[in-house]
Every structure is written in C-alpha cells, then in structure tokens.
KELUMPA-715836 format. One line per 3 residues: number of its first residue (from 1); their letters; for each residue x, y, z of C-alpha. Coordinates in pm, 1 decimal, decimal comma. Each point is the difference from the previous one (the first is absolute). Example, Ala and Ser with C-alpha at 12.3 -4.5 7.8 and 13.67 -1.06 7.14 Angstrom:
BEGIN
1> as> 1230,0:-450,0:780,0; 137,0:344,0:-66,0
END
This chain:
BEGIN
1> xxx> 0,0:0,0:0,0; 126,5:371,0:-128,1; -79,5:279,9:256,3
4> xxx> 215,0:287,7:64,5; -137,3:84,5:335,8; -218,3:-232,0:282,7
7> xxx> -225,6:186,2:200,1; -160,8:-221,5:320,8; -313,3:214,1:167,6
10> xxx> -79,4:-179,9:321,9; -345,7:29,7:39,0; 6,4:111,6:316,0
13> xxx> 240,8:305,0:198,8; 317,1:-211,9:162,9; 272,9:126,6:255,9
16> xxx> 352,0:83,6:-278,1; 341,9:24,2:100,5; 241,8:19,8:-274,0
19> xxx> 307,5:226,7:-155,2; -214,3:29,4:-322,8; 117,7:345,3:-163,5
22> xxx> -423,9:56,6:-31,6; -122,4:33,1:352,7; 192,0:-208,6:183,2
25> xxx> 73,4:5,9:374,9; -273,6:-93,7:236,8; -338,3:56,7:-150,4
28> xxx> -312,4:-151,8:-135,8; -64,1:-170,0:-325,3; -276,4:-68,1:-293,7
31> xxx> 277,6:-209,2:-165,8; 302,8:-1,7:-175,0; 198,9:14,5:-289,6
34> xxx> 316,9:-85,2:-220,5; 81,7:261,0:-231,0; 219,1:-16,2:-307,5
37> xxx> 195,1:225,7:-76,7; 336,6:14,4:-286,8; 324,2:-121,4:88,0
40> xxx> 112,2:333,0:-45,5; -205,7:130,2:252,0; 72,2:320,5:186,2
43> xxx> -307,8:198,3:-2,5; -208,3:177,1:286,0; -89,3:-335,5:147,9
46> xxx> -225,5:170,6:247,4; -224,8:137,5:-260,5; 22,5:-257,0:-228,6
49> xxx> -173,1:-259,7:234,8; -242,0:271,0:79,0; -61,9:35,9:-358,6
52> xxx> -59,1:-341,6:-12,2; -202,9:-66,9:279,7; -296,3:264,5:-137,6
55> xxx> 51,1:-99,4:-373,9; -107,9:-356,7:127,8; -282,1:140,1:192,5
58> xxx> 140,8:-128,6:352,2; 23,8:159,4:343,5; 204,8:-96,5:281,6
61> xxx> 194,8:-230,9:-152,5; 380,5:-62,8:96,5; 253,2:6,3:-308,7
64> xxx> 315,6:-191,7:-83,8; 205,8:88,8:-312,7; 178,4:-267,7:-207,5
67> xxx> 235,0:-11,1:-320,7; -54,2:-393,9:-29,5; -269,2:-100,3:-263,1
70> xxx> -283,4:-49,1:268,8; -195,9:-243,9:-209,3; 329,7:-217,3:-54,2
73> xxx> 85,2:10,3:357,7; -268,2:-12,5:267,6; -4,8:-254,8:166,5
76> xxx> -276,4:-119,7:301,4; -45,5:-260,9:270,4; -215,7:-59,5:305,8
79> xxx> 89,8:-159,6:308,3; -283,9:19,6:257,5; -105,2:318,9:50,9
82> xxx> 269,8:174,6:-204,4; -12,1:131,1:-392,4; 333,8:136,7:-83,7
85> xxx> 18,0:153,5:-371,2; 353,5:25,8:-127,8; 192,1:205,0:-294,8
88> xxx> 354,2:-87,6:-2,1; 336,7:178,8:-227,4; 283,3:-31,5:165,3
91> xxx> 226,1:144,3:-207,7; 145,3:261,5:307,5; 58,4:-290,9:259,4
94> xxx> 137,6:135,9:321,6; 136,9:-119,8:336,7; -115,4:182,6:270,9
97> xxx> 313,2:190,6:201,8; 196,3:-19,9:-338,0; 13,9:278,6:-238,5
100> xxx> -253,5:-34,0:-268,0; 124,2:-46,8:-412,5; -116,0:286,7:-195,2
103> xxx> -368,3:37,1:-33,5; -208,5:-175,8:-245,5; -359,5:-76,6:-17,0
106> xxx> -88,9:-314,1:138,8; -211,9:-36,6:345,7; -157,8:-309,3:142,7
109> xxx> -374,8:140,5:121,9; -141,9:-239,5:243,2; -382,1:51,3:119,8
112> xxx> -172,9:-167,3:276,2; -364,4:-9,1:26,8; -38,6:-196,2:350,1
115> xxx> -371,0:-86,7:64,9; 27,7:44,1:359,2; -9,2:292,7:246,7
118> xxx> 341,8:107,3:148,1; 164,6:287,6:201,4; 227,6:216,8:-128,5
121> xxx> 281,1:-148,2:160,1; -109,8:-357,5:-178,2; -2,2:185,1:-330,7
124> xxx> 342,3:149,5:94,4; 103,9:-390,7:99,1; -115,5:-123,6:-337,6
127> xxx> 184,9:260,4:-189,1; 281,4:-187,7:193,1; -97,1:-328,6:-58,2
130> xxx> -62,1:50,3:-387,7; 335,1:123,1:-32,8; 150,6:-246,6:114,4
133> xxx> -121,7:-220,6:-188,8; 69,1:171,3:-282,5; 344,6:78,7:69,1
136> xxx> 27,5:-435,1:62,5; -182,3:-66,1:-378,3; 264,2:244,1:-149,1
139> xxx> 286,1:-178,7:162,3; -137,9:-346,9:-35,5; -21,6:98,9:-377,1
142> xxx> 350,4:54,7:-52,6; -46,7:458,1:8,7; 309,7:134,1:215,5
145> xxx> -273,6:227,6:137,9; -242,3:62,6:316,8; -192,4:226,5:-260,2
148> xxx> -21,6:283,5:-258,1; 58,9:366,6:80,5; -386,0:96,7:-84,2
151> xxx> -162,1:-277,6:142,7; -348,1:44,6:141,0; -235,4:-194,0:254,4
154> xxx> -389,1:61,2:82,8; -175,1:-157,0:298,9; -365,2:1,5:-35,6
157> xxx> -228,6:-128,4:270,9; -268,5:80,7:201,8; 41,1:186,7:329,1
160> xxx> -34,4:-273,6:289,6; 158,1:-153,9:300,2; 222,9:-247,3:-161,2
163> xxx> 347,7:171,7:176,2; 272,0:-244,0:-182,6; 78,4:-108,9:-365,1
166> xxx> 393,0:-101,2:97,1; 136,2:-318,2:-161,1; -107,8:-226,9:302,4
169> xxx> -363,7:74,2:-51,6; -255,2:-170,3:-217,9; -65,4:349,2:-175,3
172> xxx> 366,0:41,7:-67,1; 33,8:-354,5:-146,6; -246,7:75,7:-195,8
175> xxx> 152,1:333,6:-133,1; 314,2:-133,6:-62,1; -124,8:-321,5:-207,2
178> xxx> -198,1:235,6:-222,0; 285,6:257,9:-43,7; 239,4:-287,7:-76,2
181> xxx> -261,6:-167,7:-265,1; -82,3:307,4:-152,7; 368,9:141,1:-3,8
184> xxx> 141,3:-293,3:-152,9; -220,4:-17,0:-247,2; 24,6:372,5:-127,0
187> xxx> 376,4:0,1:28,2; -21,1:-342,0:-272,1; -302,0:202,6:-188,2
190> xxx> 256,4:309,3:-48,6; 300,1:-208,0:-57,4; -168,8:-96,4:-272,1
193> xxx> -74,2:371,3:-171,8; 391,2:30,4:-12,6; 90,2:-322,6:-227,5
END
C-alpha cells in the first residue's frame, strides 16, 4: 500500500506525552499522525504540521515528521493492550554520549496507543521502557546505534491509576514485545527501499 502520510484519529480524547515537534509535551489528544516530508527537509516544521493538521480537517492531533517513505515503512503490532505504529530510516544512527555523524534525515518514530489508563509517571516509565527496547532491536540487528539523532516517541493512553509501565510489569512486557515486533519489522521494510 502507497500513502505518503498515516493519520490515526482515536475516537475518543486520550492523555499524550511525546517530543512530537506538533504539540508535544504533556497534553491531550484526538489522534496522531506521521507526516512526510522530503529528504531535504529544512522548512518551518512548526507551521508545516500546522498546515497540515487543518488542510486534513483535524484538531488536536499530535504530529511526527518523517523522510522515510511512510507507506514502505510502517510497521504495527499488538501485544495486549498496546498498539505501537512504527516509521523507521536510520540513516543518522547515533550512540547516545558519543558525538553524533553529520546530520541526515532519517528518524525512527515510534507511537504507542496503550488501551489502558495510566499516570503520568507510567507514561513517563513507558517512554523508558519503549526505548529500551528499541535501543535492544537496533543492537540485536547488527546497527552500532542506541538510536537516530531525530528520533521521536508518543505515549497515548487514557488518564487512570495504573502508576507503572517498567520492564517488570505486565504493561511493560507488553510495550516492549510490540515495540520490538513492530521495530524489527520496519527496520527490514526500509532496508528494503535502499537495495
């Protein structure tokens, strides 16, 4: 399937915590998106997703921005109560605490719609816990990286009682196996647009 963006409207308002360049931070959320944008990218990114949110008629929605062909790459999987949606280019791998190479486009976006309700502090632990496991896939795959330089992560959930989301807890199992699934899978998906 050909798409150049993916646009996921929840149905309902969920809690967001993310580093998404379009409303990130803590705030609330009718949904999300991956945006495409060229490889050559280096426009006003903060009025570009604007721009796009109202020329698709959506409100509320948190953005991501991607150079990787988002209808080659995403990638999905479910584990329990966890959806995590994944574009992956890493063509800028970094290791945290070493100097980056010089910049080029290529970001791994990983968002998490978790059908559960969570604290803030859980959301903040799952950020964790998704890393992690996406820092393990990249190694376990043969990248000398822990990530790219642009990366970006959305939590999505609803706002509840659950307080933990670490790697011991069923939650965090949960996140990691779908992170890991869905990682892998994009990673092989945009290995493939290079060849």
């Amino acid at each position: 399937m050909k798409f150049k963006h993916f646009i996921l409207p929840f149905g309902r308002l969920m809690l967001s915590l993310s580093n998404a360049p379009h409303r990130g931070g803590l705030t609330r959320a009718d949904g999300f998106f991956f945006m495409m944008v060229p490889k050559n990218y280096s426009g006003d990114y903060k009025a570009d997703c604007l721009a796009f949110e109202r020329e698709q008629g959506l409100k509320n929605f948190v953005g991501f921005m991607t150079a990787a062909d988002i209808g080659a790459v995403l990638s999905t999987a479910k584990s329990g109560s966890v959806s995590a949606y994944i574009t992956a280019g890493i063509t800028n791998p970094a290791i945290a605490g070493e100097v980056p190479p010089p910049w080029r486009p290529g970001t791994i976006n990983i968002a998490l719609v978790i059908d559960e309700g969570l604290t803030v502090g859980a959301m903040a632990n799952a950020i964790m816990t998704a890393t992690e496991a996406k820092t393990y896939t990249l190694l376990r795959l043969g990248y000398k990286a822990t990530g790219t330089t642009s990366d970006g992560i959305g939590i999505f959930a609803f706002e509840g009682e659950k307080e933990w989301a670490g790697t011991a807890t069923e939650l965090g199992i949960n996140i990691g196996r779908a992170v890991r699934k869905a990682l892998e899978e994009s990673l092989r998906k945009w290995e493939k647009t290079r060849a």
